[in-house]
N, C-alpha and C positions, 0 to 999 in steps of 0.2 A: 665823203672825205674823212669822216671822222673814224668810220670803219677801215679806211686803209691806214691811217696814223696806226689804231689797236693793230692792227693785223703786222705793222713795219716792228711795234715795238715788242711783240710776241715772239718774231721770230729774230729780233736781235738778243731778246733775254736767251734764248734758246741756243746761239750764238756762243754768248759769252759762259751760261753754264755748260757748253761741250768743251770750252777752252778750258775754265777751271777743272772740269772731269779730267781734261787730258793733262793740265798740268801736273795734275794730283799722281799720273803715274809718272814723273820724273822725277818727282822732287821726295826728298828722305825727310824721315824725322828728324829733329833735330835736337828739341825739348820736348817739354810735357813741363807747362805754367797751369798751376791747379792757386784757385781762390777759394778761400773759405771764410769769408768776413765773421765778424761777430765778435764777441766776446768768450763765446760757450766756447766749449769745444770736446763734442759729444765723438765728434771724429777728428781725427789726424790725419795726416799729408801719408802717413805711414800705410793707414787703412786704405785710402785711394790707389796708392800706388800696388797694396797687394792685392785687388779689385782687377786694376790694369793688367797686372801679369797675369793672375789664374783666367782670364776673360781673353786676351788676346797675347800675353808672353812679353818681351821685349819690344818695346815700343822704336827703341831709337835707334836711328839707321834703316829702318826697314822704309819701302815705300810707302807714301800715306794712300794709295789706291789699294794695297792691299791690308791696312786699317779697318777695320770695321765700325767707323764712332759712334753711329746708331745704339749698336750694341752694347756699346762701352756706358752710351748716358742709361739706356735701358737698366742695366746693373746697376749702376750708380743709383738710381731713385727708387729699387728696391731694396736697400739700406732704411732701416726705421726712422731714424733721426735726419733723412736728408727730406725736405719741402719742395726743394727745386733743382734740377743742373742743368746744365745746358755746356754740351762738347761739339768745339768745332775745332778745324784747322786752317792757316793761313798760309799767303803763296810763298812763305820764308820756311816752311816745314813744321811752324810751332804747333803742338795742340794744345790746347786751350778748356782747359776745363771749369768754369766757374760753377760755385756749390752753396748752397742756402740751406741753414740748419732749421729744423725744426724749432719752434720756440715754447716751452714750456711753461706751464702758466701754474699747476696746480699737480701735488706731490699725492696720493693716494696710497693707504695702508687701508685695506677692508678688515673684517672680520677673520675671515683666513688665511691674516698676515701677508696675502699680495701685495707687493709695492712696485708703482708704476705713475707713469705722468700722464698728464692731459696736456695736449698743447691748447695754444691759441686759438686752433678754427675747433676744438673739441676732440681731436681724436687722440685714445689711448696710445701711448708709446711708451716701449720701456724702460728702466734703470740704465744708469750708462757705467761700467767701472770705471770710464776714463774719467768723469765729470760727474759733478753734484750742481745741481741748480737750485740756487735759493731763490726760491719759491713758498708760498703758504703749504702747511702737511693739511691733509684732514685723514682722521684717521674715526674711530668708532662704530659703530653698528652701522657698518657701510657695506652689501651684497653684493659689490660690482664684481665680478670677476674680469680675470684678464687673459686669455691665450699666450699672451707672450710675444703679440705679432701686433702692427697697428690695427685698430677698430676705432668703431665709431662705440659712441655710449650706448648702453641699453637700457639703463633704468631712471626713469623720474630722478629719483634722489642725487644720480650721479649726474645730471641735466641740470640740477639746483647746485650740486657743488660747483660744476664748473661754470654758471650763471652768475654764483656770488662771488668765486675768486677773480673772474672777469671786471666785475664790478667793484672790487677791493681794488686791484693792480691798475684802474686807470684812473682811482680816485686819490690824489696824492697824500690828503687825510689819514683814511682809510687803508692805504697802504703801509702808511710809517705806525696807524694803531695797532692793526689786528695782523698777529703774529700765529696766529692757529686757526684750526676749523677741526668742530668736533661735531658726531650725531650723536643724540644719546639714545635712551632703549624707545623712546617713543616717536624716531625717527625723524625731529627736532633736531633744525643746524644750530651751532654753536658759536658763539666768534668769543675767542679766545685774545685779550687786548694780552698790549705790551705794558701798559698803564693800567692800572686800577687790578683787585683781584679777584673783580667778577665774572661770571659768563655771562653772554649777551644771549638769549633766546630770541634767532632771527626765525626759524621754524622752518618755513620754506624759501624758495625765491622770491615768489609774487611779491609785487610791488616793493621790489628792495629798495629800489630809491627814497620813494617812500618812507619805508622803513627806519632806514639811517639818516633821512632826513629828519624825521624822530626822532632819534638819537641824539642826535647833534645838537637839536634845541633841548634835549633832555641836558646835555654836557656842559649847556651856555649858561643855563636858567640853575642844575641842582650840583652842581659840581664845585663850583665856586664857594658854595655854602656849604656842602653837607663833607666835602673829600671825596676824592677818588676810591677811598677803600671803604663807604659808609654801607656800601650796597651787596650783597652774596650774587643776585641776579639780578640782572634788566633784561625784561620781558617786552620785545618788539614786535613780535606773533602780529597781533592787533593792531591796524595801521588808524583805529583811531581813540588811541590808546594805549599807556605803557605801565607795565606792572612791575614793580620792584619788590626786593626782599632784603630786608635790611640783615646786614652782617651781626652774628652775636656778638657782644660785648667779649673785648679780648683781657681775660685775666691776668695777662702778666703786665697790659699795659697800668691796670689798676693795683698791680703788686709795693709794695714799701720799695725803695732803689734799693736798701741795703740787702734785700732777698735774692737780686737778681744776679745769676748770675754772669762773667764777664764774656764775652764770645770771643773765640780765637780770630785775629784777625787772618784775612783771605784777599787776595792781593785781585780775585778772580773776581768776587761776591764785591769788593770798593768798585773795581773796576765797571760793573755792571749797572750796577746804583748810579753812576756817573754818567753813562750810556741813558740811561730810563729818564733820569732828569732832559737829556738836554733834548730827547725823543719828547719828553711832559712840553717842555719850552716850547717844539716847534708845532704841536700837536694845540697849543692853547693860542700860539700867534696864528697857527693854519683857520681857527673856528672864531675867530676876530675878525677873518677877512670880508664873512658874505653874512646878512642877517638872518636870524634864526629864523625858523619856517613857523607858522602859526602853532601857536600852544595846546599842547595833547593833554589830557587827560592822565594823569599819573597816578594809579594807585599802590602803597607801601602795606606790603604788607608783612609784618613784624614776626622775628624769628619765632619757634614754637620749640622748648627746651625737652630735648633728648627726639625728638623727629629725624627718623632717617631722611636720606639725600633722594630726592626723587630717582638720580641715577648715580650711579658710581663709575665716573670715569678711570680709563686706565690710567698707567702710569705716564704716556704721552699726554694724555691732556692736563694732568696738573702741572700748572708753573714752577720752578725754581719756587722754593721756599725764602731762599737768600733774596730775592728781589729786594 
């Protein structure tokens, strides 16, 4: 019994898709409804519809039997920036195009000035002219190259960028801190805050939670006390233990007032400082909310006068000075 029900309803699906095939050769275009939610917008309604033409010509008025949609979504999803579409048409002649951007998590500038994205599930995609997505840069002694086409990662290190920008983007903390990502010559990640004018040496991925779990009781426990700016580096490398280096003494803050001179004001530099504070505000109610993770190990270890900079970053990784 139960095999003639399957067997009845096989051949009425079979039925009803000959009806919809045959409807399809009577009925005309009539639209073309294309969806592209989001906010990005890496592509436009403009690029779909030139997609449509050079692929099948004029859409409307023609019969939708002699359409070919298959081919039409096939095109559509070899575009770099599109994740998903899906084209069909209805028994009113509409077609129906809906379209899912790629989402872009992490901005890439290598060594030989390649610049290109990483999305979400990891795969390289590139620059858009329409669109800029803010997103974290990393830029520095980075080897990834890029084709120019989407790929997957190749190297470690570009495994580790997009592991930590992952890990920054779903941490709401973390996301509203760390404003950069840099490597430096010993192929040590960076995290580059919005607050304070340290570098954080994360090193690798492993155990980033970890890591910035450390952090975090670092910010609870010495931040309070010592300032935001008391530190040149925080050393997270060590997950049980953190290494600091204290900032040189700033001379002009030990200057007589009547030496200094007045600074012009900058309407861009007030405006920024205002922005950082209320980023400091939400960044100290954010690290109030969950208690600090057990207490690490902190060693400070004190500037050494006229020592160069283990590395010299470029001009993208150092902050605005006006901060």
């Amino acid at each position: 019994m139960k095999s003639f029900a399957w067997v009845l309803s096989l051949a009425g699906l079979v039925v009803l898709m000959s009806f919809v095939e045959g409807k399809k050769q009577t009925v005309k275009c009539s639209n073309v409804k294309i969806l592209i939610p989001g906010a990005d917008n890496f592509i436009e309604r403009e690029e779909i519809d030139a997609i449509l033409k050079q692929n099948q010509g004029e859409l409307i008025g023609r019969m939708l039997g002699e359409i070919n949609l298959d081919e039409i979504e096939k095109k559509i999803k070899a575009n770099p920036y599109i994740a998903y579409a899906k084209v069909y048409a209805d028994m009113d002649g509409v077609i129906h195009i809906e379209i899912k951007q790629r989402q872009p998590l992490l901005r890439i500038i290598n060594a030989a000035n390649q610049d290109f994205y990483v999305d979400r599930n990891g795969l390289k995609m590139p620059v858009s002219a329409n669109f800029t997505a803010d997103v974290l840069v990393a830029n520095g002694n980075i080897r990834e190259s890029f084709s120019g086409r989407l790929d997957t990662l190749s190297s470690q290190l570009a495994a580790d960028l997009y592991k930590t920008a992952l890990f920054i983007k779903d941490d709401t903390l973390w996301d509203a801190q760390i404003e950069q990502i840099y490597v430096n010559d010993r192929k040590d990640i960076e995290l580059i805050p919005r607050v304070g004018n340290q570098r954080i040496i994360l090193g690798d991925a492993d155990s980033i939670a970890v890591k910035m779990g450390n952090l975090l009781a670092f910010y609870k426990q010495a931040m309070p006390k010592v300032g935001w700016d008391a530190y040149k580096t925080i050393n997270i490398k060590y997950t049980n233990q953190i290494v600091c280096e204290r900032s040189k003494s700033d001379s002009l803050a030990a200057a007589p007032v009547a030496t200094r001179k007045a600074e012009p004001k900058d309407s861009a530099v007030a405006g920024k400082k205002v922005i950082d504070s209320i980023i400091k505000d939400e960044i100290i109610k954010e690290m109030k909310k969950e208690p600090a993770p057990e207490k690490k190990k902190v060693v400070v270890t004190p500037p050494v006068a006229g020592k160069a900079k283990t590395s010299t970053p470029n001009n993208k990784q150092v902050k605005n000075s006006t901060k």
